[in-house]
C-alpha beads as a LAMMPS data file, in Angstrom:
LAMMPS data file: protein, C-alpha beads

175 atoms
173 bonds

1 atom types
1 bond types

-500.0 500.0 xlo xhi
-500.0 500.0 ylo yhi
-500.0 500.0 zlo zhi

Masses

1 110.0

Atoms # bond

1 1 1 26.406 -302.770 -6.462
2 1 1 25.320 -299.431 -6.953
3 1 1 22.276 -300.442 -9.456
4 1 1 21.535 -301.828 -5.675
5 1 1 21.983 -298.207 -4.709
6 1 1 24.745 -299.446 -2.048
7 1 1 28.006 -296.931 -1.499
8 1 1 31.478 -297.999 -1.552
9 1 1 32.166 -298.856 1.838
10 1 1 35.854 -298.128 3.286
11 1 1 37.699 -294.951 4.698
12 1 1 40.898 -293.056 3.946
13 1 1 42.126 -289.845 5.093
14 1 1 46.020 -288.638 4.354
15 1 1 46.496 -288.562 8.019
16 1 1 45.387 -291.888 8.771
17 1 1 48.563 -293.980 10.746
18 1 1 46.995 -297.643 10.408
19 1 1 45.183 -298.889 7.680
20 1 1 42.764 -301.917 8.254
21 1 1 42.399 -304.242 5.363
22 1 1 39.958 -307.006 5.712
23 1 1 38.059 -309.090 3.688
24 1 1 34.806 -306.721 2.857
25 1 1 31.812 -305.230 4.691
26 1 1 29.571 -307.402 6.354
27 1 1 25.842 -307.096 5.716
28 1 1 25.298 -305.120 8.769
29 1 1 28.023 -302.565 7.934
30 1 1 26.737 -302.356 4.347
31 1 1 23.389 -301.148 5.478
32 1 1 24.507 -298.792 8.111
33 1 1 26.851 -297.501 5.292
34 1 1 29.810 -297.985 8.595
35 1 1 32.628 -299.942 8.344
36 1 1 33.142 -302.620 11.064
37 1 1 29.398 -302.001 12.277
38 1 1 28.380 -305.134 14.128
39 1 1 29.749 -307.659 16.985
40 1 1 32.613 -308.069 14.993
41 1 1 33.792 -304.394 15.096
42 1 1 33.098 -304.618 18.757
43 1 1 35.351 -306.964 19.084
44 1 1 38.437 -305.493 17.238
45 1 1 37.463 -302.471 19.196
46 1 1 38.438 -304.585 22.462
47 1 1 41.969 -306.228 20.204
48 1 1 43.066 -303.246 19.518
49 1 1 42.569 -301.385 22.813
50 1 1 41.057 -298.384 21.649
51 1 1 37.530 -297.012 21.338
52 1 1 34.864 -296.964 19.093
53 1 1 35.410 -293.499 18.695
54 1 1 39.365 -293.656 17.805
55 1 1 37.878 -297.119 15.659
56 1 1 35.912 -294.752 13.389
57 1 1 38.202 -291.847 13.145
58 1 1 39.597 -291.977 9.702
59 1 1 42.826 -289.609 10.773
60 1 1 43.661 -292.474 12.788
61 1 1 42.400 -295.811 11.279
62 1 1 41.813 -296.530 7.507
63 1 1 39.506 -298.793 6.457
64 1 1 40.206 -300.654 3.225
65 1 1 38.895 -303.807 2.854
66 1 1 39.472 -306.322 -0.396
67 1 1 36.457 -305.324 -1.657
68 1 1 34.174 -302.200 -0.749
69 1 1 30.749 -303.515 -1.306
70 1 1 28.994 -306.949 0.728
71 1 1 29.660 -309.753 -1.550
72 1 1 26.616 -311.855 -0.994
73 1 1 26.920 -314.926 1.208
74 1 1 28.417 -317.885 -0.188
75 1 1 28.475 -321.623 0.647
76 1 1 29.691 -321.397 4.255
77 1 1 29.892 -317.637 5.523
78 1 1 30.403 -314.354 3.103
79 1 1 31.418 -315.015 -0.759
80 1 1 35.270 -313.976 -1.740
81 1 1 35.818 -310.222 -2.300
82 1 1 35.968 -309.506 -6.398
83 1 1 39.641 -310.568 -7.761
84 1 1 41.205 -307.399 -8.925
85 1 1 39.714 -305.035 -6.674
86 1 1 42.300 -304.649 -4.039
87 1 1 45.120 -304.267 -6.485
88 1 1 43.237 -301.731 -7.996
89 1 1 41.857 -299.379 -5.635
90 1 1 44.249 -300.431 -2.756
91 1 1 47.891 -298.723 -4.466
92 1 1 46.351 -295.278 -5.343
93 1 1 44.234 -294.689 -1.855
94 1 1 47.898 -296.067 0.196
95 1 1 49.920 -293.780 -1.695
96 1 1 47.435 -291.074 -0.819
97 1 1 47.971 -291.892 3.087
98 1 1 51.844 -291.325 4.202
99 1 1 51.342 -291.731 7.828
100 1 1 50.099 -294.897 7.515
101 1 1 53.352 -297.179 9.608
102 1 1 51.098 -300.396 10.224
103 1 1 48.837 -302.619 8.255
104 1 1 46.831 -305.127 9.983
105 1 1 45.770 -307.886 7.925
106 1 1 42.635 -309.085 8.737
107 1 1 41.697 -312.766 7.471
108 1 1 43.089 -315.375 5.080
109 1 1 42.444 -312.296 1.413
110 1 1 44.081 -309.711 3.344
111 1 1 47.061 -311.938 4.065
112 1 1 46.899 -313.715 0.619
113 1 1 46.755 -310.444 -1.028
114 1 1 49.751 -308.273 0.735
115 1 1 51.887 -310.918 2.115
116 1 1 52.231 -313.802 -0.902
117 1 1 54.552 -316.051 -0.737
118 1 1 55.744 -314.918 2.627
119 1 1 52.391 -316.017 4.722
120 1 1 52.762 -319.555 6.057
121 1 1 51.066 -322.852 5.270
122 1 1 47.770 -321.567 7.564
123 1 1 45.908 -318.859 8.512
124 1 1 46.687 -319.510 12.193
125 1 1 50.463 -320.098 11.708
126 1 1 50.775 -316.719 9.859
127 1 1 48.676 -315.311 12.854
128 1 1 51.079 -317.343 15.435
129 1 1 54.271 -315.807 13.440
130 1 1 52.983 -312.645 13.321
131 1 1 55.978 -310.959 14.671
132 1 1 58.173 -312.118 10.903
133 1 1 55.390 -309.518 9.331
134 1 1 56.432 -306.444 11.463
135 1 1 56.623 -303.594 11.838
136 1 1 54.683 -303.300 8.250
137 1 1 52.247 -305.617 8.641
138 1 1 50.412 -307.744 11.647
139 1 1 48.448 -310.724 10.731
140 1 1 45.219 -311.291 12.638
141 1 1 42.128 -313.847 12.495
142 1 1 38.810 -312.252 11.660
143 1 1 37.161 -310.725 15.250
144 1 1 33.950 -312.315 14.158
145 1 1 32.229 -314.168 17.655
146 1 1 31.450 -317.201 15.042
147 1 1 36.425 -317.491 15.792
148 1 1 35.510 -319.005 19.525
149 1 1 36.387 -322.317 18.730
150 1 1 39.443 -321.208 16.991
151 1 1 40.207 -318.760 19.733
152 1 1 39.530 -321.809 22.591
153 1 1 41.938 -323.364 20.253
154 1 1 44.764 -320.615 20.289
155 1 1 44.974 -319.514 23.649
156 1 1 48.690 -318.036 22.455
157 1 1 46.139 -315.982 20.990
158 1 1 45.248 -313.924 23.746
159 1 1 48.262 -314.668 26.041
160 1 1 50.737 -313.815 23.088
161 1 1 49.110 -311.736 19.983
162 1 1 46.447 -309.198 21.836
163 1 1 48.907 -307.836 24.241
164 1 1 51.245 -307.445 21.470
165 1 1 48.587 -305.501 19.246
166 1 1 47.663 -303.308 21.892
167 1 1 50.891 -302.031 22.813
168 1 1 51.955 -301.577 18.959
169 1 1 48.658 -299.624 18.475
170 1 1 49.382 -297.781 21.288
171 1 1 52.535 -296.532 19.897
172 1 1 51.400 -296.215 16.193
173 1 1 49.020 -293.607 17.638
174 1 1 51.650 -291.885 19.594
175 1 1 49.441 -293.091 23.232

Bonds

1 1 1 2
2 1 2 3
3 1 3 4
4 1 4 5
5 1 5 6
6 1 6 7
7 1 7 8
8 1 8 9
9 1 9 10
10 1 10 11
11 1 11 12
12 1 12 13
13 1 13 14
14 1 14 15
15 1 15 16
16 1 16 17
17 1 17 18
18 1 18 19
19 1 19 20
20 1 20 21
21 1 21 22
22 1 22 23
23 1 23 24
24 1 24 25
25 1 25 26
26 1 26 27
27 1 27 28
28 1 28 29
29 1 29 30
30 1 30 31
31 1 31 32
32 1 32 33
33 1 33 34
34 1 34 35
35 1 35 36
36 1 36 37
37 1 37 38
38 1 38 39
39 1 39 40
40 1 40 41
41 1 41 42
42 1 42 43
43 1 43 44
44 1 44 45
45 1 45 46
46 1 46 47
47 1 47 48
48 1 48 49
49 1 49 50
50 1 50 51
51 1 51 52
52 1 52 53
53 1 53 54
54 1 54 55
55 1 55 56
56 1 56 57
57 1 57 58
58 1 58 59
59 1 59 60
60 1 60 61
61 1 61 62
62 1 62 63
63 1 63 64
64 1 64 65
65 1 65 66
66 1 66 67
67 1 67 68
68 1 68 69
69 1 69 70
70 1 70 71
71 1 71 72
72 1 72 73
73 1 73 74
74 1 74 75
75 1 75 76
76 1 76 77
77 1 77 78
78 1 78 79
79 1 79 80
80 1 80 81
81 1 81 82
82 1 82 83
83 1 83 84
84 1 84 85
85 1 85 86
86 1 86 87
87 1 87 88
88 1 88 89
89 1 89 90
90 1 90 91
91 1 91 92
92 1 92 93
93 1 93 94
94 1 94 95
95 1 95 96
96 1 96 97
97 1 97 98
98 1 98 99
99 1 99 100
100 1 100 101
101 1 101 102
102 1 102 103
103 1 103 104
104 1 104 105
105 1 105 106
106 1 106 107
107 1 107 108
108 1 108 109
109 1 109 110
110 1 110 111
111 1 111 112
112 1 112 113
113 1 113 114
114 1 114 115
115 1 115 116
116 1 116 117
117 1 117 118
118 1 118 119
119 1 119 120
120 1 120 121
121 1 121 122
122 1 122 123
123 1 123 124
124 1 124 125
125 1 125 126
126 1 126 127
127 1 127 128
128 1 128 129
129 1 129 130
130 1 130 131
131 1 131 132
132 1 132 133
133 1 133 134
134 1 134 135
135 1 135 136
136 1 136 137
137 1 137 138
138 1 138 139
139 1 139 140
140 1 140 141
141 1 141 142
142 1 142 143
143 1 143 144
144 1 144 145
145 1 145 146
146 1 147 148
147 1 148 149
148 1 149 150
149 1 150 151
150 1 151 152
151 1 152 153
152 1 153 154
153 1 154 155
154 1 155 156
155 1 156 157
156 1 157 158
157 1 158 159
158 1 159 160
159 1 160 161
160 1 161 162
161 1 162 163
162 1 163 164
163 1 164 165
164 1 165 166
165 1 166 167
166 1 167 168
167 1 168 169
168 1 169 170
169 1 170 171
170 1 171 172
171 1 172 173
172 1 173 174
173 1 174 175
């Protein structure tokens, strides 16, 4: 990655209070060299009910996804993030963050990854049980505008999940 002369792409500050761990950068975000930089990171803007600004304020959000470099596109949407990465660079960069009270879990690696045996069956019943998770962790789909059939879907996922988020983000950052 960096003979491509691309930089590690993710954010941590000790004062940060919620990390965000998704799968990796898209290929926008990789270029700008900003984490969640595209319609995707516009739309976990709007989930999480706070602004861009607050988004890309590393005392307040950390940004550490399963692997900190684009991965290439694969069969059907991005390749996997590199096995190994998250358990290696995920445990020293947490430690180094002690404010950090929630995790949100962005995507099927995230979950995988932190919650093992405990996610369920699916993606969207780990989402749809989200609450089983808290107050460490909160399960979520990927924003990406590609998830409106799956959102059209999972209504419960506006109704039921958003409002949820919002208010526990809301407290997390002491709003």
């Amino acid at each position: 990655m960096t003979e491509r002369g691309w930089q590690p792409l993710f954010t941590a500050h000790p004062d940060a209070r919620i990390a965000i761990v998704g799968q990796a950068p898209g290929r926008h975000a990789q270029a700008s060299g900003i984490p969640w930089d595209d319609r995707s990171g516009r739309n976990l803007v709007d989930w999480l009910g706070v602004t861009l600004t607050q988004l890309r304020d590393p005392s307040l959000f950390s940004v550490l996804p399963m692997d900190f470099y684009f991965p290439g596109k694969g069969p059907s949407g991005d390749a996997a993030p590199r096995r190994g990465f998250a358990s290696r660079w995920h445990p020293p960069l947490l430690a180094a963050m002690p404010d950090v009270s929630l995790t949100l879990l962005v995507g099927a690696y995230a979950q995988a990854h932190y919650l093992r045996d405990a996610r369920k069956r699916t993606l969207t019943a780990t989402v749809h049980d989200f609450r089983e998770y808290l107050p460490t962790y909160f399960p979520l789909v990927h924003p990406s505008p590609l998830n409106f059939r799956w959102q059209a879907r999972n209504e419960w996922f506006a109704t039921d999940v958003l409002p949820e988020l919002r208010v526990l983000v809301a407290q997390v950052l002491g709003r």
